[in-house]
C-alpha positions in Angstrom: -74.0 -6.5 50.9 -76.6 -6.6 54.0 -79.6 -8.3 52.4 -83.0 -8.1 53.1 -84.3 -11.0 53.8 -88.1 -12.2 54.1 -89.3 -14.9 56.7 -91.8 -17.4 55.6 -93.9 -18.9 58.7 -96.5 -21.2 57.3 -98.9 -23.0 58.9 -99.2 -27.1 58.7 -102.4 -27.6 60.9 -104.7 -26.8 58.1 -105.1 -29.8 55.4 -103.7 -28.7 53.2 -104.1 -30.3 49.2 -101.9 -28.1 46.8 -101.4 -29.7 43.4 -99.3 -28.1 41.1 -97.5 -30.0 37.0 -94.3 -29.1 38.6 -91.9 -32.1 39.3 -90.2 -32.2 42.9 -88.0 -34.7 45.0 -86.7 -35.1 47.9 -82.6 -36.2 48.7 -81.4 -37.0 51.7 -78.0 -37.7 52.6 -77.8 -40.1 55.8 -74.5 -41.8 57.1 -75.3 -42.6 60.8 -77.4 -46.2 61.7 -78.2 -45.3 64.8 -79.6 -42.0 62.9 -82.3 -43.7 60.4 -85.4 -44.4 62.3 -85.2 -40.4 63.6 -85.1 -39.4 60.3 -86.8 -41.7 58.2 -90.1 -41.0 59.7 -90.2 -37.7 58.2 -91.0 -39.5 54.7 -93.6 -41.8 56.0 -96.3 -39.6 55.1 -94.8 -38.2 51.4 -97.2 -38.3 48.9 -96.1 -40.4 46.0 -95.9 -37.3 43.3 -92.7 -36.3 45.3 -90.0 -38.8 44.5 -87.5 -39.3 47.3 -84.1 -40.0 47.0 -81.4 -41.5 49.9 -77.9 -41.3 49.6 -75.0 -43.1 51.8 -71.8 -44.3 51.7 -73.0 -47.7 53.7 -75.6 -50.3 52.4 -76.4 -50.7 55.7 -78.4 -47.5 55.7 -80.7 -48.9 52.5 -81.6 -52.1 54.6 -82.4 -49.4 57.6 -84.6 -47.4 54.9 -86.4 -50.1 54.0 -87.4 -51.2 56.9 -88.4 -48.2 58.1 -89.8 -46.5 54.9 -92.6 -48.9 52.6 -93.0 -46.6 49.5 -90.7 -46.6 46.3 -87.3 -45.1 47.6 -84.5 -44.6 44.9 -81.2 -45.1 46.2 -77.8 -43.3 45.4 -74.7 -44.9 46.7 -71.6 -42.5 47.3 -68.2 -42.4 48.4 -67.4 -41.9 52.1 -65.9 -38.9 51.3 -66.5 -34.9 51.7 -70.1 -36.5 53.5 -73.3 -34.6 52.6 -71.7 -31.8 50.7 -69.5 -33.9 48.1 -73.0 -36.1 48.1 -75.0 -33.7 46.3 -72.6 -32.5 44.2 -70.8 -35.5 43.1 -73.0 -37.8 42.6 -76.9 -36.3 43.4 -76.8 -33.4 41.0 -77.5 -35.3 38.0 -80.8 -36.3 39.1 -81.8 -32.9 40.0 -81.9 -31.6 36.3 -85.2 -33.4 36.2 -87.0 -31.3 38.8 -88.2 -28.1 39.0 -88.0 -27.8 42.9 -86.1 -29.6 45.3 -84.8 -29.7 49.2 -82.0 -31.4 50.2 -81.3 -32.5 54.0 -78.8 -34.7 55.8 -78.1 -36.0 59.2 -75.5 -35.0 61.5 -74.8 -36.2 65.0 -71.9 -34.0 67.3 -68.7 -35.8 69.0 -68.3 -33.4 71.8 -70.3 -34.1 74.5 -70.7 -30.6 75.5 -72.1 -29.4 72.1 -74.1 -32.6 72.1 -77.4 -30.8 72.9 -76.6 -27.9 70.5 -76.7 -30.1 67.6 -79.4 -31.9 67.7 -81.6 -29.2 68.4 -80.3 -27.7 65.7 -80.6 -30.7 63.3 -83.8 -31.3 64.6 -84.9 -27.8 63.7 -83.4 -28.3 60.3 -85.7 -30.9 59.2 -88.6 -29.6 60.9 -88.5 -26.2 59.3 -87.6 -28.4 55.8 -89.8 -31.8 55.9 -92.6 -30.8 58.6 -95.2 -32.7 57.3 -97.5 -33.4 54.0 -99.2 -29.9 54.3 -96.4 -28.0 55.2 -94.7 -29.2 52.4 -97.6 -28.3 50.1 -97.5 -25.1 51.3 -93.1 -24.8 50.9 -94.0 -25.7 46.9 -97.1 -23.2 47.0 -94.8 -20.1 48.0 -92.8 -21.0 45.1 -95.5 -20.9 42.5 -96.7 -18.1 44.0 -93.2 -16.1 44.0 -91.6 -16.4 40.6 -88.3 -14.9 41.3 -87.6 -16.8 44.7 -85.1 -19.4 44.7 -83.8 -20.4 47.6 -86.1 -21.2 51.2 -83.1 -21.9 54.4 -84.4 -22.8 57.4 -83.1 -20.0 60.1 -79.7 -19.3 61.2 -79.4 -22.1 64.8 -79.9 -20.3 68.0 -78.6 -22.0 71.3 -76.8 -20.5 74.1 -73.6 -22.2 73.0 -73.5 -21.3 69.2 -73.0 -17.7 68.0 -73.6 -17.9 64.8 -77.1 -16.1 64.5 -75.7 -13.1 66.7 -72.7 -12.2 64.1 -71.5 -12.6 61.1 -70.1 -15.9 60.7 -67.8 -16.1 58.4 -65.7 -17.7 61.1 -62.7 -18.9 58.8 -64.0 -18.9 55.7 -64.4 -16.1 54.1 -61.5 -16.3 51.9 -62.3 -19.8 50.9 -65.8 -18.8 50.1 -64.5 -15.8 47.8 -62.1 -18.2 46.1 -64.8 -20.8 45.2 -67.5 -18.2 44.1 -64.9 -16.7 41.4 -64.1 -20.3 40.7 -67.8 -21.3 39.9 -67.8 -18.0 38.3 -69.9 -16.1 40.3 -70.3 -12.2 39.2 -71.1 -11.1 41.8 -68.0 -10.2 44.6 -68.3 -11.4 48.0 -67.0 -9.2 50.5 -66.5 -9.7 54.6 -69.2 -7.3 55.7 -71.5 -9.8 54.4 -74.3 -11.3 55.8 -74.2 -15.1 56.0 -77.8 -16.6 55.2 -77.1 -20.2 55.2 -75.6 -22.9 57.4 -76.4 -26.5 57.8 -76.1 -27.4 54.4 -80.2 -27.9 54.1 -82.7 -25.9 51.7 -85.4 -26.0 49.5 -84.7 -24.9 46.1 -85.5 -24.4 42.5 -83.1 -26.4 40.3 -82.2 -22.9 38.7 -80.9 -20.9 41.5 -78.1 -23.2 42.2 -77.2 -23.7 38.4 -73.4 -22.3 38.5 -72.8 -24.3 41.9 -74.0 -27.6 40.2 -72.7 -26.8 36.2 -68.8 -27.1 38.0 -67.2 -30.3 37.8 -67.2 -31.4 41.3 -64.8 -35.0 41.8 -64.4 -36.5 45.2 -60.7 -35.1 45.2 -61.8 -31.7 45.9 -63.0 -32.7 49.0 -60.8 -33.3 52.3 -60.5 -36.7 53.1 -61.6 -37.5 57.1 -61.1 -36.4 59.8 -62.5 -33.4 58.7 -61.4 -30.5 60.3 -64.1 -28.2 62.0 -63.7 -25.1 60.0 -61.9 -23.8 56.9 -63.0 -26.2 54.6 -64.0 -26.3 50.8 -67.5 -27.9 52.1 -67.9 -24.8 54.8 -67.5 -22.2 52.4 -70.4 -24.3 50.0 -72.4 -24.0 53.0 -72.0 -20.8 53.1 -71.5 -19.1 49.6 -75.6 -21.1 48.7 -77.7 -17.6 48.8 -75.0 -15.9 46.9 -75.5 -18.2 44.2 -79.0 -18.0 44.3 -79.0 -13.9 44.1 -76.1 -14.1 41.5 -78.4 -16.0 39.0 -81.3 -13.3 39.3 -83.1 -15.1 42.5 -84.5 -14.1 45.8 -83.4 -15.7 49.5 -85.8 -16.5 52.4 -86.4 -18.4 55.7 -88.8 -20.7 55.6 -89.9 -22.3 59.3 -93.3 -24.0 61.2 -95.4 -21.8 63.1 -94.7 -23.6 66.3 -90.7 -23.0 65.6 -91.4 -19.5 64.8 -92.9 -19.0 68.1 -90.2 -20.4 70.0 -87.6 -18.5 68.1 -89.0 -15.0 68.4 -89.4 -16.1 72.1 -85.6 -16.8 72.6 -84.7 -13.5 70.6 -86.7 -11.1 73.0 -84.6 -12.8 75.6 -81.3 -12.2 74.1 -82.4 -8.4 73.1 -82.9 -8.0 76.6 -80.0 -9.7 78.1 -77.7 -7.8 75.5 -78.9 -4.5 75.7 -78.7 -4.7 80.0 -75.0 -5.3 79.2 -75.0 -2.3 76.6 -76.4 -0.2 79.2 -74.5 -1.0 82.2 -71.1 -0.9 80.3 -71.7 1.7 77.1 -75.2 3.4 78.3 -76.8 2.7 75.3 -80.1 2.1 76.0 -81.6 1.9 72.3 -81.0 0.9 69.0 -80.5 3.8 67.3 -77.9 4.6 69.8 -75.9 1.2 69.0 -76.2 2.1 65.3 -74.4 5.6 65.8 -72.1 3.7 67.7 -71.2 0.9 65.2 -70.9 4.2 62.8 -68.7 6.0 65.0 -66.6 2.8 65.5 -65.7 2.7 61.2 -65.1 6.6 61.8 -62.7 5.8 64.0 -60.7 2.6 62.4 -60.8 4.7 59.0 -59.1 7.9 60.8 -56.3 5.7 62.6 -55.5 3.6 59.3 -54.9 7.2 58.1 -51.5 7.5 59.8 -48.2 6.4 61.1 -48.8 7.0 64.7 -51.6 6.6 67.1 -52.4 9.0 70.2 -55.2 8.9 72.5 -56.0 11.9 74.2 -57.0 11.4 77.3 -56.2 8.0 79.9 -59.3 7.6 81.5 -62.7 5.5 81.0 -63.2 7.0 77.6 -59.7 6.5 76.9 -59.6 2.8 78.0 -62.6 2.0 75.6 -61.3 3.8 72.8 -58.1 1.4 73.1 -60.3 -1.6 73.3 -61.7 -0.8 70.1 -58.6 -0.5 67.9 -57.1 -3.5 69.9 -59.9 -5.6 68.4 -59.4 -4.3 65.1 -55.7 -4.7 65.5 -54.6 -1.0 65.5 -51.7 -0.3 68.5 -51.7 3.3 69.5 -48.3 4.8 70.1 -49.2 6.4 73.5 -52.2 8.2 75.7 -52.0 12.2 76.0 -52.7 14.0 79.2 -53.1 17.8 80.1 -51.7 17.3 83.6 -49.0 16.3 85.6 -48.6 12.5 84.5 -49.3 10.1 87.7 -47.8 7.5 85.7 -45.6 5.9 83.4 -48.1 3.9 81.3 -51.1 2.1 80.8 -52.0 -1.4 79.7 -48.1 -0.9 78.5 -48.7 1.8 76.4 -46.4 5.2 77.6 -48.7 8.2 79.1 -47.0 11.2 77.4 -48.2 14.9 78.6 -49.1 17.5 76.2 -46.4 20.4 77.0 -43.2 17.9 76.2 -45.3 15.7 72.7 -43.9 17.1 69.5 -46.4 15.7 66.9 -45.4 15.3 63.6 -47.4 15.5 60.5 -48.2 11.5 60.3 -49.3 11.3 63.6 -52.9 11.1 64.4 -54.9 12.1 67.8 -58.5 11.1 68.6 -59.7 12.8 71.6 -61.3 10.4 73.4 -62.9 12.6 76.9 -66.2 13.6 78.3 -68.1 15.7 76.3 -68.1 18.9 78.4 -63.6 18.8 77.8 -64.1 18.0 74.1 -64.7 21.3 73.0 -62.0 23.2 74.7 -59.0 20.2 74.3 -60.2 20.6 70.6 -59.2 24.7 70.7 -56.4 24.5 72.7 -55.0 21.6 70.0 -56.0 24.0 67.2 -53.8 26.9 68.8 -50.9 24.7 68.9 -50.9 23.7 65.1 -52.5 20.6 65.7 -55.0 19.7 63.2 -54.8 15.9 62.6 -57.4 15.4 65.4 -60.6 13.5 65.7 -63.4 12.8 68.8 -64.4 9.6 70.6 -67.9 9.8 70.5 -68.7 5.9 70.9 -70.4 5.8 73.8 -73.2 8.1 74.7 -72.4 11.1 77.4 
C-alpha cells in the first residue's frame, strides 16, 4: 500500500495561545547523563496544562532533571531493558489512558564514530520537529482539533548523506518481523513488502486512540532482547516501524509534522539529491525525467513477472542492453541460463554465463527469451523468432532508446 501522506510545516515565530479542554502529556524516555541538559531544555518553557512525564532506568537521570527542569515533573522508573521502546509500552502506557493527545521522544547517542554526526542530527531533528517550542506545540495540538480523523504526526524520514533510509523503502530486515507482530496485535490490515515505511526513530505525536491495539497487548520486559542490542531485526525495530499501520488500521490518518526552518532545509537537500540522482540516471540509463523512471520501474516488474514464468532464462542479445537486463534479474535473484546471438559467437561466455547462437538453441516449451536489443533490431529479431515457432518471447524496453 503506497500511502499518501500529508506534510504539516507550522510556523513557531508567531505567539501563539491555543487553548483547548483536551488533556495532553509529554513522556520522555532518557538513559544517557551526559544527554540530560541537551534535552531537558526543551521542557523549560512547557506550559503547566501539559503534564510531563521522564522515564529511565537510572535515578541518576531524576537528580539531572531536577536540576535542570524547576516545574512538577512526574517520574517513571523502568527496567534497563528493550530501552525506549519496552519504556512506553511496559511501563508508560498506563498513564496514557488519561490523555487525549500525546508525543513521546527519547534520547539516543551513536557508538560508531563515523555515524556519529548522522545521529545526532537526526536526533536533533527529532525533537525539534516534536518539542520545538510553546507555540509550536500549540499549533501540533491545534491540527489535531482541527483534523478529526488524524492520528498520528512523525517527524520526517532522517536525511544525511550516510543514511538511506528516506531514499528506499526501508524495511531493511524487518519486514517479516513487522508482519508477525501486526497479526500478533491483531492488526486487520496485511502488511506487505511493497510498503512504504512512515516511521523511524521511535518519536510521534499522537491521539491515545490511534495506537489502541499496539498498547491493549500485554507487553512484559521478556519480549524484549536483552543488551547488546543488535542493530537490526529486532522486535523494537519492527514497533518502530509497523506505528502508522496501526494508526490507519484503527480508522486514522498519518502525517509529518516539522518547523518551518527544518522544512526549508529539507526541501533544500532533496533538490540536491534529485539532481545528483537523475545526472546518474541520465549518464547510465538516459532517463532524463520522471515519467521516464516510472515506465522504467514498470517495465522492470514486466520483466521479473515474465522470467518467474519459466524454467529457463535467455537473453537475446550480449551487448549493453543485454548487460543491463542481467543486472536487473541478478538483483532480484533470477540466473539466466545463457545470452542469444544472431552471429558468429566471438566468445564463450559472459560474466560466466554461456553465449549460445541462434541456428544451434533448441528451445523448449519452458524456456523463456526476453529480447533485450536496440530498438531499431526489436522488430525484426521478434519476426524472425515468430517464424521459428518461438513464441515465449518478451522485449527489454528498460532503458529509453
Amino acid at each position: 500500500m503506497k500511502m499518501s501522506v500529508k506534510s504539516y510545516i507550522l510556523s513557531s515565530e508567531k505567539e501563539y495561545q491555543f487553548r483547548c479542554s483536551s488533556k495532553i502529556a509529554i513522556f520522555a524516555h532518557l538513559y544517557y547523563e551526559s544527554l540530560v541538559p541537551i534535552f531537558c531544555r526543551y521542557f523549560i518553557e512547557i506550559p503547566d496544562n501539559i503534564d510531563i512525564y521522564i522515564s529511565a532506568s537510572k535515578d541518576v537521570i531524576f537528580d539531572l532533571c531536577r536540576m535542570y527542569i524547576k516545574r512538577n515533573i512526574k517520574y517513571i522508573k523502568t527496567k534497563n531493558r528493550g530501552r525506549d521502546v519496552a519504556a512506553l509500552l511496559v511501563e508508560i502506557k498506563q498513564y496514557i489512558v488519561s490523555y487525549d493527545y500525546f508525543c513521546f521522544v527519547h534520547d539516543k547517542r551513536e557508538k560508531d564514530e563515523i555515524y556519529k554526526d548522522m545521529t545526532v542530527k537526526w536526533t536533533n531533528g527529532l525533537w525539534r520537529n516534536m518539542l520545538y517550542d510553546v507555540n509550536y506545540i500549540n499549533n501540533v495540538i491545534a491540527t489535531f482539533e482541527e483534523n478529526e480523523k488524524l492520528g498520528l504526526l512523525l517527524p520526517p524520514l532522517p536525511f544525511h548523506p550516510l543514511n538511506n533510509q528516506l531514499l528506499f523503502n526501508c524495511w531493511e530486515q524487518n519486514y517479516f518481523n513487522t508482519a508477525k507482530l501486526a497479526k500478533k496485535i491483531g492488526l486487520i490490515m496485511p502488511i506487505k513488502p511493497e510498503d512504504r515505511i512512515l516511521s523511524l526513530g521511535t518519536m510521534f505525536w499522537a491521539k491515545k486512540d490511534a495506537l489502541k491495539k499496539l498498547f491493549d497487548f500485554p507487553w512484559e520486559y521478556s519480549d524484549f532482547q536483552s543488551e547488546p542490542l543488535p542493530n537490526d531485526g529486532t522486535i523494537s525495530h519492527a514497533i518502530e516501524r509497523i506505528l502508522s499501520f496501526v494508526a490507519e488500521d484503527a480508522g486514522y490518518s498519518v502525517a509529518y509534522v516539522m518547523t518551518e526552518e527544518y522544512a526549508s532545509t529539507y526541501i533544500n537537500d532533496m533538490h540536491d539529491v534529485i539532481i545528483d540522482a537523475f545526472s546518474v540516471l541520465n549518464k547510465k540509463y538516459n532517463i532524463s525525467t520522471y515519467y521516464q523512471l516510472q515506465q522504467m520501474i514498470v517495465d522492470f516488474k514486466d520483466i521479473i513477472e515474465f522470467a518467474k514464468k519459466y524454467e529457463r532464462i535467455f537473453i537475446y542479445g550480449a551487448g549493453e542492453y543485454g548487460k543491463k537486463c542481467k543486472a536487473i534479474l541478478d538483483y532480484h535473484d533470477i540466473q539466466i541460463d545463457g545470452f542469444l546471438v544472431s552471429d558468429d559467437v566471438k566468445a564463450e561466455d559472459l560474466a560466466g554465463i554461456p553465449i549460445l547462437n541462434m541456428d544451434s538453441f533448441h528451445m523448449g516449451n519452458s524456456d523463456g527469451i526476453i529480447v533485450a536489443v536496440s530498438k531499431k533490431y526489436r522488430k525484426e529479431i521478434l519476426e524472425n523468432l515468430d517464424n521459428i515457432g518461438i513464441k515465449n518471447t518478451m522485449i527489454y524496453s528498460c532503458v529509453p532508446d
